[in-house]
DOPA-686092 format. One record per residue: x, y, z of N, C-alpha, C in turn; chain; residue number from 0. Coordinates in steps of 0.1 Angstrom, whole numbers, plus 5000, padded with zeros to 4 digits. Layout:
<drentors>
+------+------+------+------+------+------+------+------+------+----+-----+
|  n.u |  n.v |  n.w | ca.u | ca.v | ca.w |  c.u |  c.v |  c.w | ch |   i |
+------+------+------+------+------+------+------+------+------+----+-----+
|    X |    Y |    Z |    X |    Y |    Z |    X |    Y |    Z |  A | NUM |
...
+------+------+------+------+------+------+------+------+------+----+-----+
</drentors>
This chain:
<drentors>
+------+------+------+------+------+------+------+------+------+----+-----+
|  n.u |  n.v |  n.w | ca.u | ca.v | ca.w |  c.u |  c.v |  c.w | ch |   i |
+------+------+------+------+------+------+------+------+------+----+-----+
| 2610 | 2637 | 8370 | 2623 | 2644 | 8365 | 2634 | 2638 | 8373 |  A |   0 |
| 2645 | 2635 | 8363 | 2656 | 2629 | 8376 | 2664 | 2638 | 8383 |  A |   1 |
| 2666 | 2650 | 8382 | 2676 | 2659 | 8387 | 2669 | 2666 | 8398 |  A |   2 |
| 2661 | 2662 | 8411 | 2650 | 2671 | 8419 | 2659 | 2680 | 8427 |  A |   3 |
| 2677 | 2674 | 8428 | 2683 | 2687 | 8438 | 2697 | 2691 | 8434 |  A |   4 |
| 2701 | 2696 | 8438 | 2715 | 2699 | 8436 | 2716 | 2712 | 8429 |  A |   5 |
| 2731 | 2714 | 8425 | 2735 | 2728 | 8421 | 2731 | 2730 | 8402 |  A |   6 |
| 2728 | 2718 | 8401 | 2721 | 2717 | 8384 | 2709 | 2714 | 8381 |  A |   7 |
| 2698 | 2719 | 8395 | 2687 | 2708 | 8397 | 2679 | 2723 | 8387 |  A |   8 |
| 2683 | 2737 | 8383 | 2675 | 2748 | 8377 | 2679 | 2746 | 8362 |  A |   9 |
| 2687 | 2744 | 8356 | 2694 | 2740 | 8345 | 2684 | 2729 | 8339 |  A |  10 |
| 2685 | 2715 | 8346 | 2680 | 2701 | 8342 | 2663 | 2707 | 8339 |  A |  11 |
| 2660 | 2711 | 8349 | 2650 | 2714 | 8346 | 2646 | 2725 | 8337 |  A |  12 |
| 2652 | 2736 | 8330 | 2650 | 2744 | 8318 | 2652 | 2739 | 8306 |  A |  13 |
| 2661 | 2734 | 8308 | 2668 | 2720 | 8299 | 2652 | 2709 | 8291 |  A |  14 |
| 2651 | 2704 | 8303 | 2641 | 2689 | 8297 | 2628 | 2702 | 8296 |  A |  15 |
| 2624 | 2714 | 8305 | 2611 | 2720 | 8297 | 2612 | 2726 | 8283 |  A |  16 |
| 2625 | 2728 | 8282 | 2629 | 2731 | 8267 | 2624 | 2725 | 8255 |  A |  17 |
| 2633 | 2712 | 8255 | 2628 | 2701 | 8250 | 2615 | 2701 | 8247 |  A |  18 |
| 2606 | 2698 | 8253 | 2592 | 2698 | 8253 | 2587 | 2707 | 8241 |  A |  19 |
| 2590 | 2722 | 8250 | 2590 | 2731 | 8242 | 2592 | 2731 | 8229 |  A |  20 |
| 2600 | 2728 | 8227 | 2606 | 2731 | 8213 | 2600 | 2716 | 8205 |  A |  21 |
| 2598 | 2708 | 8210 | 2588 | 2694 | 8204 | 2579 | 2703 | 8200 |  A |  22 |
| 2568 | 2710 | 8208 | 2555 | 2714 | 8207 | 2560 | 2727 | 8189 |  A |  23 |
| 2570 | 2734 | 8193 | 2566 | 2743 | 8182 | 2574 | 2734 | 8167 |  A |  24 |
| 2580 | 2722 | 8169 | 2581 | 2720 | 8153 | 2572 | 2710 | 8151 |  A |  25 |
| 2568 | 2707 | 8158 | 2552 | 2696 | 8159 | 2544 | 2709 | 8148 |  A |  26 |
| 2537 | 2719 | 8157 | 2528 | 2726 | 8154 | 2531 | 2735 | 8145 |  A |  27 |
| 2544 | 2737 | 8143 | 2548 | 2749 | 8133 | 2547 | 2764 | 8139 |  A |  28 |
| 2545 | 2765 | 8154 | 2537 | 2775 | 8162 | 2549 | 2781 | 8172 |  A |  29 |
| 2557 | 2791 | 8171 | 2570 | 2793 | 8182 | 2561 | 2793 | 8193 |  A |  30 |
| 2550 | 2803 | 8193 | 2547 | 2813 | 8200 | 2539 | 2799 | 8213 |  A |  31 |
| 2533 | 2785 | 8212 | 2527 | 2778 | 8217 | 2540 | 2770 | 8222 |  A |  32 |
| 2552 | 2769 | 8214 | 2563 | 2763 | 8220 | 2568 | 2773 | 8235 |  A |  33 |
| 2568 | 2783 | 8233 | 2574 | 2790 | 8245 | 2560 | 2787 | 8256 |  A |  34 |
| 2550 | 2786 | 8248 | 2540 | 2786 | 8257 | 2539 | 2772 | 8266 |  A |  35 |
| 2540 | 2759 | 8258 | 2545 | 2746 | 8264 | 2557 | 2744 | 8274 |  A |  36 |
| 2565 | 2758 | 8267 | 2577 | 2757 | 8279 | 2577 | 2761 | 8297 |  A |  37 |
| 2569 | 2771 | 8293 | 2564 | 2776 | 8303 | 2554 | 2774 | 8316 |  A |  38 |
| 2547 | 2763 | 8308 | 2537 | 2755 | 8317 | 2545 | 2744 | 8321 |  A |  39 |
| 2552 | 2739 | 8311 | 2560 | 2726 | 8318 | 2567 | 2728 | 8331 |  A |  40 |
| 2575 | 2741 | 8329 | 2586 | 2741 | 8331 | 2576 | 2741 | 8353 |  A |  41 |
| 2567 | 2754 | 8348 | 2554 | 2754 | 8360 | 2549 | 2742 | 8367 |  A |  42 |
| 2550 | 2733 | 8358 | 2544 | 2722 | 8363 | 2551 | 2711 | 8374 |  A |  43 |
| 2564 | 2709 | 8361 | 2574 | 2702 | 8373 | 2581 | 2709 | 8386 |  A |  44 |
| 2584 | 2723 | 8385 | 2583 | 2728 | 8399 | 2575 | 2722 | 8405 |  A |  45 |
| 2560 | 2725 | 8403 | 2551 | 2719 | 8413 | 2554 | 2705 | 8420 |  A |  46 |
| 2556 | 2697 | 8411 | 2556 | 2683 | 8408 | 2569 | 2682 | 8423 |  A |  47 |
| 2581 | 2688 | 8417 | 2590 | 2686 | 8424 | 2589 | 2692 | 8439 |  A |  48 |
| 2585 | 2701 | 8437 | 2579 | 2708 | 8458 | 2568 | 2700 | 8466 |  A |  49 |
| 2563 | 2691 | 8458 | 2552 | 2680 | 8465 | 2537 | 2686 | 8462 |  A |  50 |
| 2534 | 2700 | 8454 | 2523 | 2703 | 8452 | 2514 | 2699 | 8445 |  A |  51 |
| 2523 | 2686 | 8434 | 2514 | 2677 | 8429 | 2520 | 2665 | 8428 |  A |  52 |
| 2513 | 2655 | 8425 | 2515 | 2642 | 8423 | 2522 | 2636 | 8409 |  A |  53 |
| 2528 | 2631 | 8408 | 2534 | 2624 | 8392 | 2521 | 2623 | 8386 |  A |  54 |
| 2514 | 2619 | 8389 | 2498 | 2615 | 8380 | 2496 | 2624 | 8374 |  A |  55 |
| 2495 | 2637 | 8387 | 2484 | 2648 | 8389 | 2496 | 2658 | 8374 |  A |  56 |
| 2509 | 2657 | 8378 | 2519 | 2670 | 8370 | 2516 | 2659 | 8356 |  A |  57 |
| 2513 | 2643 | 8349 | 2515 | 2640 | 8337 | 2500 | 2642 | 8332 |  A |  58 |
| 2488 | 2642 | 8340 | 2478 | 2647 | 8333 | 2473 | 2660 | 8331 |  A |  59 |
| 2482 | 2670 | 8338 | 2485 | 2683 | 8337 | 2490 | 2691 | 8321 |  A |  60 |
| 2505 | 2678 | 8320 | 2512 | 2680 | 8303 | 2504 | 2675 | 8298 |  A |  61 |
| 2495 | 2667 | 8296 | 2487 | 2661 | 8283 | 2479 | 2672 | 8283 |  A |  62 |
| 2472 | 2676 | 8294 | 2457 | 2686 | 8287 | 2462 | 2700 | 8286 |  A |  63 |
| 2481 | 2701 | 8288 | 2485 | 2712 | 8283 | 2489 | 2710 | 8264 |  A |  64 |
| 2491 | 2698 | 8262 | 2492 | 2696 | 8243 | 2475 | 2695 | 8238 |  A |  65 |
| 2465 | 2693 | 8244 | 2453 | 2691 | 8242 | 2447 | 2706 | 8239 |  A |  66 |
| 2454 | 2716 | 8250 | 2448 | 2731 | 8249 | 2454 | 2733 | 8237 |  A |  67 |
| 2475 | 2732 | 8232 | 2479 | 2738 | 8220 | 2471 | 2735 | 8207 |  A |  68 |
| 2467 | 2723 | 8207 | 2463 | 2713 | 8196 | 2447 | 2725 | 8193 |  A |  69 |
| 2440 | 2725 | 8207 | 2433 | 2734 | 8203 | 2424 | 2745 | 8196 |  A |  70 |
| 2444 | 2756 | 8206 | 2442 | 2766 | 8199 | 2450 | 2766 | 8185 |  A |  71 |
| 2461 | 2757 | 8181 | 2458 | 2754 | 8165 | 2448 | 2758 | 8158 |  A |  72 |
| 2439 | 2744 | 8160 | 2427 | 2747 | 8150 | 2419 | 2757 | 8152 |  A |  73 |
| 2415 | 2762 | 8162 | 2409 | 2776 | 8162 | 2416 | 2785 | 8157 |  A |  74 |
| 2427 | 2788 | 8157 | 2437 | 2796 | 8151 | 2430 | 2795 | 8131 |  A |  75 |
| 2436 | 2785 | 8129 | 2433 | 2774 | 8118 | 2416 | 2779 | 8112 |  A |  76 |
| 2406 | 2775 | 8119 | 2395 | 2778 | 8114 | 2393 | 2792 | 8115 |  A |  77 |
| 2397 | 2802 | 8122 | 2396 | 2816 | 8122 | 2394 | 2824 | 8113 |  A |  78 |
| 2409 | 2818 | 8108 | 2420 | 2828 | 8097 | 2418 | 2823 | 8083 |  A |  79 |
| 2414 | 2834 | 8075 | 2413 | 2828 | 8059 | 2428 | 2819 | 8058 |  A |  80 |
| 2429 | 2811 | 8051 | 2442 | 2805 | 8042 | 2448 | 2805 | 8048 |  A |  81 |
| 2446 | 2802 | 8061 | 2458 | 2795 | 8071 | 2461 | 2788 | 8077 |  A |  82 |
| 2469 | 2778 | 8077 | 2470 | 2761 | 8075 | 2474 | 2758 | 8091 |  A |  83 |
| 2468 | 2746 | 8096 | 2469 | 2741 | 8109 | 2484 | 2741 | 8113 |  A |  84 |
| 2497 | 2737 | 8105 | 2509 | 2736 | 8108 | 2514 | 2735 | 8096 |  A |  85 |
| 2527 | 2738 | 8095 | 2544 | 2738 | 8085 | 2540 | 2719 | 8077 |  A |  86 |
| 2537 | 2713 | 8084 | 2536 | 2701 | 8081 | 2525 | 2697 | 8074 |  A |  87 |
| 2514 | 2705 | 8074 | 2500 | 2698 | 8065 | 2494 | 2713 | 8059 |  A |  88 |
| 2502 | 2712 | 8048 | 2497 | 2725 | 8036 | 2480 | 2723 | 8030 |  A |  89 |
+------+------+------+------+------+------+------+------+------+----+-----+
</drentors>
């Protein structure tokens, strides 16, 4: 993340987990996994940024956080009579 201090360092950071966030729910068609991507992200680079984890450790963290959404998609998806994986594949 490039903003790790300063008086905008809470902002940059709500900001770029946003982003993310909101990737994940018009990706998936899913708000409810986008706030959920936001939330972990946003968890993550905290960590990232207080030294609790490593750049490696916080980017293989975000992937096996889109790996869980993608997931619970299709379980969602196979659950539910007539209910399509995302907005994008009817």
């Amino acid at each position: 993340m490039g903003k790790q201090s300063g008086p905008l360092r809470v902002y940059h950071l709500t900001a770029h987990s946003g982003i993310q966030g909101a990737g994940v729910a018009v990706v998936t068609g899913n708000m409810w996994l986008g706030l959920l991507e936001w939330l972990a992200h946003t968890t993550i680079d905290e960590a990232k940024v207080r030294g609790r984890t490593t750049f490696a450790q916080a980017l293989a963290l975000q992937i096996f956080c889109k790996a869980v959404w993608l997931a619970c998609l299709v379980l969602f998806a196979t659950l539910s009579p007539g209910a399509s994986i995302s907005l994008w594949w009817h």
